[in-house]
C-alpha positions as CSV (number, residue, x, y, z in Angstrom):
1,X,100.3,38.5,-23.3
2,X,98.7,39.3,-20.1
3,X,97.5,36.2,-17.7
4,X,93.8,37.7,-17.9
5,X,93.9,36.6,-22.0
6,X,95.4,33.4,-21.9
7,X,92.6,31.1,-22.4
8,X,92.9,27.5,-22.5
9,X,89.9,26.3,-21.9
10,X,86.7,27.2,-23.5
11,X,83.3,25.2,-24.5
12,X,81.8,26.2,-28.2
13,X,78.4,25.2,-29.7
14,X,79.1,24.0,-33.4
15,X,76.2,24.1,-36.3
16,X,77.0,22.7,-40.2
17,X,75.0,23.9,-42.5
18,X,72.0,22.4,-44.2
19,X,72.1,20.2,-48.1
20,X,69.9,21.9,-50.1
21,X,66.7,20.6,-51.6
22,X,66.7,19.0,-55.0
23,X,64.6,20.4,-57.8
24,X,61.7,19.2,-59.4
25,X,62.0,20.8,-62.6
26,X,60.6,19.9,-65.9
27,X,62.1,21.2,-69.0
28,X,59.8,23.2,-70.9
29,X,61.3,24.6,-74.0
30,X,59.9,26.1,-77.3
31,X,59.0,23.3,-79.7
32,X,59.5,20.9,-76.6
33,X,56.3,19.9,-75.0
34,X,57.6,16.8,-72.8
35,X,61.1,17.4,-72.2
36,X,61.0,15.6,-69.2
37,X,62.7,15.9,-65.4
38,X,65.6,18.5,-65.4
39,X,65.8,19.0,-61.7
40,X,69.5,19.5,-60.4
41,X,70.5,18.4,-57.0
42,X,71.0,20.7,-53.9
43,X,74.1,21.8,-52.6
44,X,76.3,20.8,-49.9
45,X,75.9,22.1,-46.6
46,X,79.2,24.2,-45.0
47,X,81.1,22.5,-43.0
48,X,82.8,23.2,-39.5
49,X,86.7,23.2,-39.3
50,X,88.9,24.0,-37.1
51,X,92.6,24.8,-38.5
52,X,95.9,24.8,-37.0
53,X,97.8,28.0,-36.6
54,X,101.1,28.4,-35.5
55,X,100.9,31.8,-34.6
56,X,98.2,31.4,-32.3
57,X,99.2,30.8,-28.4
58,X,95.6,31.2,-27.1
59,X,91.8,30.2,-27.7
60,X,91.4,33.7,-26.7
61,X,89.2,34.6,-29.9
62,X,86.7,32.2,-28.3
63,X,86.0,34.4,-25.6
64,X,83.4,35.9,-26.2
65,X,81.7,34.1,-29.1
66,X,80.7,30.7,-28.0
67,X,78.4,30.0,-31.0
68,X,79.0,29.1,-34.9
69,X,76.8,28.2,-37.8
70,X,78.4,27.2,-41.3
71,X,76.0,28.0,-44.6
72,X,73.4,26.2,-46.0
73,X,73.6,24.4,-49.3
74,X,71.5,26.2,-52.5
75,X,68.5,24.2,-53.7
76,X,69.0,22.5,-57.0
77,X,68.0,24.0,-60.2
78,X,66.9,23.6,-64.0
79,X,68.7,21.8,-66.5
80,X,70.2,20.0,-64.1
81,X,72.5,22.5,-62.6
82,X,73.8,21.9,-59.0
83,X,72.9,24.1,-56.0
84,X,76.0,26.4,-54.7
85,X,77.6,24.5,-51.3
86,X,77.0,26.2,-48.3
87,X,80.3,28.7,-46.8
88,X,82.5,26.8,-44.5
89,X,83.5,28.4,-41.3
90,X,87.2,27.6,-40.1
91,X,88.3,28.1,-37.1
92,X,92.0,28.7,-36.3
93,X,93.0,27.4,-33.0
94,X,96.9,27.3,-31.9
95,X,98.6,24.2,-32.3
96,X,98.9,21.7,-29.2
97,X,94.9,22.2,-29.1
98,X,92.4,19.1,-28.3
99,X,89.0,18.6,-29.1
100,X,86.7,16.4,-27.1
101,X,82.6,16.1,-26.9
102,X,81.3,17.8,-23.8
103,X,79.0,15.4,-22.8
104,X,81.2,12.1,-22.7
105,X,84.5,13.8,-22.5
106,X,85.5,11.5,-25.5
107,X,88.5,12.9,-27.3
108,X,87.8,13.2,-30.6
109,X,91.0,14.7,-32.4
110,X,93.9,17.1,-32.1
111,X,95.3,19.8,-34.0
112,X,99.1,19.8,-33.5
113,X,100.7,20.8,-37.4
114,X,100.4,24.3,-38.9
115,X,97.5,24.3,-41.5
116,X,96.0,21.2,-40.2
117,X,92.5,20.9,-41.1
118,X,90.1,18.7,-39.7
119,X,86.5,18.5,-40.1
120,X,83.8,18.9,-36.4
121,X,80.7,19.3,-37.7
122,X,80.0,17.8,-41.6
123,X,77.5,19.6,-43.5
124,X,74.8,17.6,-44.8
125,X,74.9,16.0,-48.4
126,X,72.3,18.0,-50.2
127,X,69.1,16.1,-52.0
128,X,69.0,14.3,-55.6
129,X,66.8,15.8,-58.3
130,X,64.2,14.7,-60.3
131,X,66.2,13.8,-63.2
132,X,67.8,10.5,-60.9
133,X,64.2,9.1,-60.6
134,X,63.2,8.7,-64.1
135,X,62.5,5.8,-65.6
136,X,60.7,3.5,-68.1
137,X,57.3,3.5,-66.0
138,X,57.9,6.5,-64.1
139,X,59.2,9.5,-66.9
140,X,57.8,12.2,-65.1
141,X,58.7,12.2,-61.2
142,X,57.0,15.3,-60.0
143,X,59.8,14.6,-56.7
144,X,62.7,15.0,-55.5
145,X,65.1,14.4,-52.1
146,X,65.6,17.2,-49.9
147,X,68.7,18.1,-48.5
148,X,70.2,16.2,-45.1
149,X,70.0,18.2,-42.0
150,X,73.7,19.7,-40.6
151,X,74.8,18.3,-37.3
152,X,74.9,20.3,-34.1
153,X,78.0,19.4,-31.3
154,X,78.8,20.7,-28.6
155,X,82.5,20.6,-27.6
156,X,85.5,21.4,-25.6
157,X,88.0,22.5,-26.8
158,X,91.2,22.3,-24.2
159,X,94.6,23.7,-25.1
160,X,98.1,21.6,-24.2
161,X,100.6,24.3,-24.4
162,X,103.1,23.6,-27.2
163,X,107.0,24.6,-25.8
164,X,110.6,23.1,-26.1
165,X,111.2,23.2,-22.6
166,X,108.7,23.4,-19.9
167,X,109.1,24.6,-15.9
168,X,108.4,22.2,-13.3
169,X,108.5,22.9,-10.0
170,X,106.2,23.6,-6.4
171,X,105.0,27.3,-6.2
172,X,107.2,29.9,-5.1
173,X,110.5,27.7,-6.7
174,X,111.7,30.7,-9.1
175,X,109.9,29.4,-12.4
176,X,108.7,32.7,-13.5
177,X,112.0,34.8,-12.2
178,X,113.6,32.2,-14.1
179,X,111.3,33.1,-17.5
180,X,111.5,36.6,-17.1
181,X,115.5,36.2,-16.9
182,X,115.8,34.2,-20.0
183,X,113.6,35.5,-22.1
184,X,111.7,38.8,-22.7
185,X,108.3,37.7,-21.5
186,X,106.5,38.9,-18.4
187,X,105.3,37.0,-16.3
188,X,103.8,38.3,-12.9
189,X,106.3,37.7,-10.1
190,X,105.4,38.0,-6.1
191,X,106.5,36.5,-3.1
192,X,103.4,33.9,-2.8
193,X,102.2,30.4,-3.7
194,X,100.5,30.0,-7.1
195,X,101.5,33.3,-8.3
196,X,101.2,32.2,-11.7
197,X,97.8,30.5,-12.5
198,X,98.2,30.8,-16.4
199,X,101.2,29.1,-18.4
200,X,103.6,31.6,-19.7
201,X,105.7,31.4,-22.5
202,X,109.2,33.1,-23.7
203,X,111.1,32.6,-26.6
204,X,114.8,32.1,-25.1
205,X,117.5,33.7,-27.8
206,X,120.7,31.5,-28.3
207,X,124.0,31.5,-30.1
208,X,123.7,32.8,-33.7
209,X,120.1,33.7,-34.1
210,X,119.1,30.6,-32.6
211,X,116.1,29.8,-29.9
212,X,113.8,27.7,-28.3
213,X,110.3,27.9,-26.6
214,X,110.5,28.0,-22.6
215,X,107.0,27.8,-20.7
216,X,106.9,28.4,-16.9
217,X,103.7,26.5,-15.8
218,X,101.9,27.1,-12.8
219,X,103.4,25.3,-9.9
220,X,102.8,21.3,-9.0
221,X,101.8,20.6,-5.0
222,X,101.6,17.0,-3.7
223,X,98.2,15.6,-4.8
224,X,98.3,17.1,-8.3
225,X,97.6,13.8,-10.3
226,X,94.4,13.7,-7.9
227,X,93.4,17.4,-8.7
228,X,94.4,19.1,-5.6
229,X,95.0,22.3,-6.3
230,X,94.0,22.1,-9.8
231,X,96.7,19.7,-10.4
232,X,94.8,18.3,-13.8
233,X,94.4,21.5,-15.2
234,X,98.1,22.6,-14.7
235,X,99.4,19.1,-15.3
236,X,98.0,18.5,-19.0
237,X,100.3,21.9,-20.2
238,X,103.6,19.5,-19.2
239,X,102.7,16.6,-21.6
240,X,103.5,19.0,-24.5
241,X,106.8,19.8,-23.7
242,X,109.9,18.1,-25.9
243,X,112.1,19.0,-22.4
244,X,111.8,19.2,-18.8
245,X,113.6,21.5,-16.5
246,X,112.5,20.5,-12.6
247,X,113.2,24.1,-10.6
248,X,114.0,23.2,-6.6
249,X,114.9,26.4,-4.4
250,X,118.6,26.1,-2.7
251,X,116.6,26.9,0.5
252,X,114.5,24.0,0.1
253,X,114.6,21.5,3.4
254,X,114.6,18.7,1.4
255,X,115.9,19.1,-2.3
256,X,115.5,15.0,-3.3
257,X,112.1,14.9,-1.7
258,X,110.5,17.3,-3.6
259,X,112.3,16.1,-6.9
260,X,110.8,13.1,-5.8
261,X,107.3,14.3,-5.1
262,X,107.5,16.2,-8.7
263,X,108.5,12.9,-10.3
264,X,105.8,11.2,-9.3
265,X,102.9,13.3,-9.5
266,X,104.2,13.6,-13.2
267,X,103.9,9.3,-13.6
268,X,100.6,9.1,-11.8
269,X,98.8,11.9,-14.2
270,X,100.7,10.2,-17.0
271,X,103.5,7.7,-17.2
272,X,105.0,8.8,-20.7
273,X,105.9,12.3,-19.2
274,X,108.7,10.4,-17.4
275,X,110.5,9.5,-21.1
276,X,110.7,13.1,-21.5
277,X,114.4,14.7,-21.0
278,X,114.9,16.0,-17.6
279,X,117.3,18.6,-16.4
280,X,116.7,19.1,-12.5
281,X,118.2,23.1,-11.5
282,X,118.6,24.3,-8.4
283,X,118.2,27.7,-8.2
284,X,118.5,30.9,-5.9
285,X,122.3,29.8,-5.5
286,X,123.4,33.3,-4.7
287,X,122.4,32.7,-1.1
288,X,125.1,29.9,-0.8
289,X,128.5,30.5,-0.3
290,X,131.6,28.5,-2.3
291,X,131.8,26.2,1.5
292,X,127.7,25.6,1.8
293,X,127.3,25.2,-2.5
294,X,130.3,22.5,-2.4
295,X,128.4,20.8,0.9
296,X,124.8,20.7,-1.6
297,X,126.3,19.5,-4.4
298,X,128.2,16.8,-2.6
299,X,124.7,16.2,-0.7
300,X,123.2,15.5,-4.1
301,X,125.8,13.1,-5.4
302,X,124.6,11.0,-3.1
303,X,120.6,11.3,-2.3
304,X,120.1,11.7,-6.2
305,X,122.5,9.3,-8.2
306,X,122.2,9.6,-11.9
307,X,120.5,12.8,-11.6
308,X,122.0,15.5,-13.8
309,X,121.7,19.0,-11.8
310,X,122.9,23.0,-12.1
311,X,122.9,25.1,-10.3
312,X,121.5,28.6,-10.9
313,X,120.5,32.4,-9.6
314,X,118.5,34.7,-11.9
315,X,118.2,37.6,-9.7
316,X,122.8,36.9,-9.5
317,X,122.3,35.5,-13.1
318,X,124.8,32.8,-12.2
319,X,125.0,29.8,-14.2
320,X,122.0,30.9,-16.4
321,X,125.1,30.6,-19.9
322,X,125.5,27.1,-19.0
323,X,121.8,26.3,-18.7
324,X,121.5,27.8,-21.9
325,X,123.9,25.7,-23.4
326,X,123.0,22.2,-21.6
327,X,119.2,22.9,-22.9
328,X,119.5,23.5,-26.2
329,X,122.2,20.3,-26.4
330,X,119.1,18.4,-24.9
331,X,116.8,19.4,-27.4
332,X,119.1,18.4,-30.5
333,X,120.2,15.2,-29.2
């Protein structure tokens, strides 16, 4: 999937269909003058509903159509009979999708289970017939309801990228390299910051037929949690993932600083993200030697106690096995 059709983000207009009218029939039959009110109700409006999909990784197919109207309900007819509902339209979105009204901003649901279904916009109940209003002193009602009116909303619809393990790390670190290593995907590598502006995903392929979901997300600057460089919007594609694997560059003048500075952007845009596992790899080792790689991890011992680092290369592919291994024994523990 190319970065141009990975859509996360897209606003929708959302119409339910009209209840139908009820009918005001009187049953006229052969050798039945007065057979009084026969009218059937109306029909129910369609409904709006948006359904998970597994499959789906994008909001792409909201592109380019912003705008969706269910069916209206039937009007009621004779002898009673009920009006036909009005067609439903469902919407398939991927899972790890959230739905909030674009006014407020209020969050409204989310669709995180395959085959979810949940209703945005109800269709309106459709209107009683004639036959509900008879009675001793009124046993002709020449009247009948009409249908309820469908409900327009306008919403967001924001997608949280569903992975097992998800990149973290400051632009230019080696997430994508890392991704493209692992896994068969993509992603568009070049010696610059924010490279990446789209979250890429790879499926990484383990011991006997085995795998797990790896996303590289775009990279995290100081400020995030206040927006700076669009901190929210990359931010909110972390709280998805089940693990997190902090990338700091070997070269890095300061490697617990910025696994500090990661740390707590990630509490200050939301506290829970720190319950996550964490795996913190330092990578582009192939520019140490055995002397200067002995020095770093000593060095880390000590600045970062309790800290559970590797050390990798993906362009050297060193260390990549046992970062295979250490992940997927994090994500079934």
């Amino acid at each position: 999937m190319t970065e141009g059709n990975f859509v996360d983000y897209v606003k929708v207009h959302l119409r339910s269909g009209d209840g139908g009218r009820g009918s005001t029939h009187l049953r006229r039959e052969k050798y039945v003058a007065k057979g009084g009110p026969d009218g059937g109700d109306g029909g129910r409006g369609g409904h709006v509903i948006l359904k998970g999909n597994k499959n789906l990784w994008t909001l792409l197919s909201f592109k380019f159509k912003r705008h969706y109207k269910a069916g209206n309900g039937e009007n009621g007819g004779k002898q009673r009979s009920t009006g036909a509902d009005g067609d439903d339209v469902i919407l398939e979105v991927p899972l790890g999708t959230t739905v909030k009204r674009t006014d407020t901003g209020e969050t409204l649901l989310e669709i995180t289970e395959d085959g979810q279904e949940e209703i945005v916009a109800r269709g309106g109940l459709g209107g009683r017939g004639n036959w509900h209003f008879k009675s001793a002193t009124n046993q002709t009602p020449r009247y009948a309801q009409p249908g309820l009116e469908g409900e327009d909303q306008d919403l967001t619809l924001e997608l949280k990228v569903l992975a097992d393990v998800g990149l973290v790390g400051f632009p230019n670190a080696g997430k994508s390299t890392l991704l493209s290593v692992m896994t068969s995907a993509k992603p568009k590598i070049a010696d610059y910051e924010f490279t990446t502006l789209k979250p890429n995903l790879g499926i990484v392929q383990y011991r006997d037929y085995r795998s797990f979901v790896m996303a590289d997300i775009p990279g995290i600057i100081e400020g995030a949690s206040e927006g700076r460089g669009l901190g929210h919007y990359f931010l909110r594609h972390i709280e998805r993932n089940a693990t997190l694997l902090f990338i700091v560059p070997a070269d890095s003048k300061d490697i617990a600083k910025e696994y500090g500075i990661l740390l707590r952007e990630l509490e200050r845009y939301n506290p829970e993200m720190l319950d996550k596992r964490r795996l913190l790899a330092i990578s582009k080792c192939d520019m140490l030697d055995e002397e200067l790689l002995a020095e770093l991890k000593a060095e880390l011992d000590e600045t970062l106690p309790g800290v559970e680092c590797m050390f990798i290369s993906s362009v050297a592919g060193k260390g990549l096995s046992e970062l295979k291994d250490r992940l997927w024994t994090l994500l079934n523990t």
